[in-house]
C-alpha positions in Angstrom: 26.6 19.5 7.0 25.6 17.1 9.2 22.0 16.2 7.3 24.4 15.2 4.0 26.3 12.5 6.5 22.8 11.0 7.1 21.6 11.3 3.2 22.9 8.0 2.2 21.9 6.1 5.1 18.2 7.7 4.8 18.1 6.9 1.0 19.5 3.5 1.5 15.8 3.0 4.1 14.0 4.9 1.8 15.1 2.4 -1.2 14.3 -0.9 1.0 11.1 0.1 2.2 9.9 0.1 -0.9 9.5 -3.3 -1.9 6.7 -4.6 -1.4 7.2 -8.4 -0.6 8.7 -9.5 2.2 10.5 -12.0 2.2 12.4 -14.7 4.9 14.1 -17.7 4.1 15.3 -20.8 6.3 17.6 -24.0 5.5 19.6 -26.8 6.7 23.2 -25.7 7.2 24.0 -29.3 6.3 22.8 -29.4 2.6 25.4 -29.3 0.2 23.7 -26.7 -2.2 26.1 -27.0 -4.8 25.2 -30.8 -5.6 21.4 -30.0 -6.4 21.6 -29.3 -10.8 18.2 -30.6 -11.1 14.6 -30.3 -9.9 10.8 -31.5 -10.2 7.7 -30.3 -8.8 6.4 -32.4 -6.5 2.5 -33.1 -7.3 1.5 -34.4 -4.3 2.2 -31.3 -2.4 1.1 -28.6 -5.1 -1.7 -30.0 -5.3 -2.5 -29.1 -1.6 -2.1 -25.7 -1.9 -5.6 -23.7 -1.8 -5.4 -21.7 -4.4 -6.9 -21.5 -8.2 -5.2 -24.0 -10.3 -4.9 -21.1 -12.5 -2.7 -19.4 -10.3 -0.7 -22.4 -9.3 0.2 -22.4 -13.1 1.5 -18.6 -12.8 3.8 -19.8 -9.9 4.6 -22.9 -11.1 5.9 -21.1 -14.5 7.7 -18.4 -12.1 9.6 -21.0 -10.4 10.5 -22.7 -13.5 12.1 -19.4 -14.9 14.2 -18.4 -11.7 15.2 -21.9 -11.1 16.4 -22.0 -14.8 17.8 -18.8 -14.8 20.2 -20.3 -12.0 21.2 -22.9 -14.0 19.1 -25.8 -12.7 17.4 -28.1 -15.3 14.0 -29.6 -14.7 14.3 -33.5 -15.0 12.7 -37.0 -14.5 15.2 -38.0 -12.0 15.9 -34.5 -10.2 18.1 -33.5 -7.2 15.5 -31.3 -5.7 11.7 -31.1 -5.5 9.7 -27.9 -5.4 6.6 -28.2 -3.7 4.4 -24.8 -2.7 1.7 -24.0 -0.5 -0.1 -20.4 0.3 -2.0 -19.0 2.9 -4.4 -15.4 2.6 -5.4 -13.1 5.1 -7.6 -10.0 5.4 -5.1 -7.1 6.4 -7.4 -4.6 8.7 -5.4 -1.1 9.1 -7.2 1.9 11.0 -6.1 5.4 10.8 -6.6 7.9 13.5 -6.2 11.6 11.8 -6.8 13.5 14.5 -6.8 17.1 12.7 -8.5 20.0 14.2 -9.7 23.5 12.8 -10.4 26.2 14.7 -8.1 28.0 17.4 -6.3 27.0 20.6 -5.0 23.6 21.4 -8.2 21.7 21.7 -9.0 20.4 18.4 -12.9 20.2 18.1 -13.6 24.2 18.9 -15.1 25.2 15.6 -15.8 21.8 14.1 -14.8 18.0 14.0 -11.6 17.3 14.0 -11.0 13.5 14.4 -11.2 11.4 11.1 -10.8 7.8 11.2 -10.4 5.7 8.0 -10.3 1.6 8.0 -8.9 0.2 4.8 -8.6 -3.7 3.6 -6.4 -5.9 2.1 -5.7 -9.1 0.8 -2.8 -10.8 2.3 -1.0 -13.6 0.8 2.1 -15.6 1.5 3.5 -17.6 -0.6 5.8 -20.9 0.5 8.5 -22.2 -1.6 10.0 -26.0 -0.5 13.2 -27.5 -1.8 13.1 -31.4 -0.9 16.1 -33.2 -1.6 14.9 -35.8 -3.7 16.9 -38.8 -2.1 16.4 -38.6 1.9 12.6 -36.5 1.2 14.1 -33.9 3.8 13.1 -30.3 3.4 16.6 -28.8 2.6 15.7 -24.9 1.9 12.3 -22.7 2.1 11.7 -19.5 1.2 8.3 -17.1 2.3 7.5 -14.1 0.7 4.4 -12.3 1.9 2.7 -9.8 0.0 -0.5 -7.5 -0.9 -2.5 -10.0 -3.5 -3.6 -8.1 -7.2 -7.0 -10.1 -7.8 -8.9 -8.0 -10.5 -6.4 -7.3 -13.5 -4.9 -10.4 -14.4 -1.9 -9.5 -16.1 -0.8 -7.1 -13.1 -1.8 -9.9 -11.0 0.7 -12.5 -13.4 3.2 -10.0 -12.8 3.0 -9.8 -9.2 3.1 -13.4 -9.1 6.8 -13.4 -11.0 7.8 -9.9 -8.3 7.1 -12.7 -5.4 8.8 -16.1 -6.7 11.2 -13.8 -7.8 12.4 -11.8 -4.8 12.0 -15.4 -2.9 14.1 -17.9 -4.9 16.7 -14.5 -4.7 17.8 -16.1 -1.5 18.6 -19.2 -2.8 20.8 -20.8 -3.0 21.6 -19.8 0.7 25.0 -17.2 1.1 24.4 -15.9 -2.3 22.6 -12.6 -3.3 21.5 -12.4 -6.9 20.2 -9.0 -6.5 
């Protein structure tokens, strides 16, 4: 009886540890969040950001869908700019197996019985800025890191959307759209 209190609380952990981006957000407490309707990306920083201009089009066409979808309209004289930048890392994790054969407690009688295995990864994180347009203060930013899909492009496109997406979740700040 007591493992069916726990079941909830276990699938709830179970649910969250499954997605794959994660993602932390910070912004000024004094922004007044509700006045920004409109945004523009600002060049100057985008263009900074070290990745393939191909890719800065797959975020950049993200970004313009969530922030849509939230009701906020691009414009020549926006509220808001959105500026990105990235950063990539090699992930290095090394598994000690330690499984024996044979008898007894000491794992090597009768054979080997210590595997290790070293896998790789790709590490990105992805930086969103929200600059209010009229003091050029950073108002809001959002980070989502996350294994990078380099090979098949259109898993790769769609892993680009999963990241802006779960990042610009958390905005505006006190709201949760998912």
């Amino acid at each position: 009886m007591k493992a069916l209190k726990f079941l909830p609380l276990l699938l709830l952990f179970v649910a969250a540890s499954c997605t794959t981006v994660r993602v932390a957000t910070d912004y000024d407490r004094q922004a007044n969040f509700s006045t920004y309707n409109t945004y523009a990306f600002y060049k100057p920083g985008i263009d900074k950001a070290k990745i393939s201009d191909l890719d800065k089009k797959r975020i950049l066409r993200a970004i313009d869908t969530e922030l849509s979808a939230k009701g906020m309209n691009k414009s020549e004289t926006p509220d808001i700019l959105v500026s990105i930048f990235t950063k990539e890392r090699e992930r290095v994790d090394v598994y000690n197996n330690n499984f024996g054969f044979g008898w007894g407690w000491n794992p090597w009688w009768f054979g080997n019985g210590y595997n290790t295995s070293v896998s790789t990864t790709t590490e990105g994180t992805l930086y969103i800025d929200l600059i209010d347009a009229k003091t050029n203060e950073l108002v809001w930013q959002g980070m989502g890191t996350s294994n990078l899909v380099t090979r098949n492009m259109d898993k790769k496109e769609e892993r680009i959307r999963e990241i802006v997406s779960e990042i610009l979740a958390k905005y505006p700040p006190g709201t949760m759209t998912r």
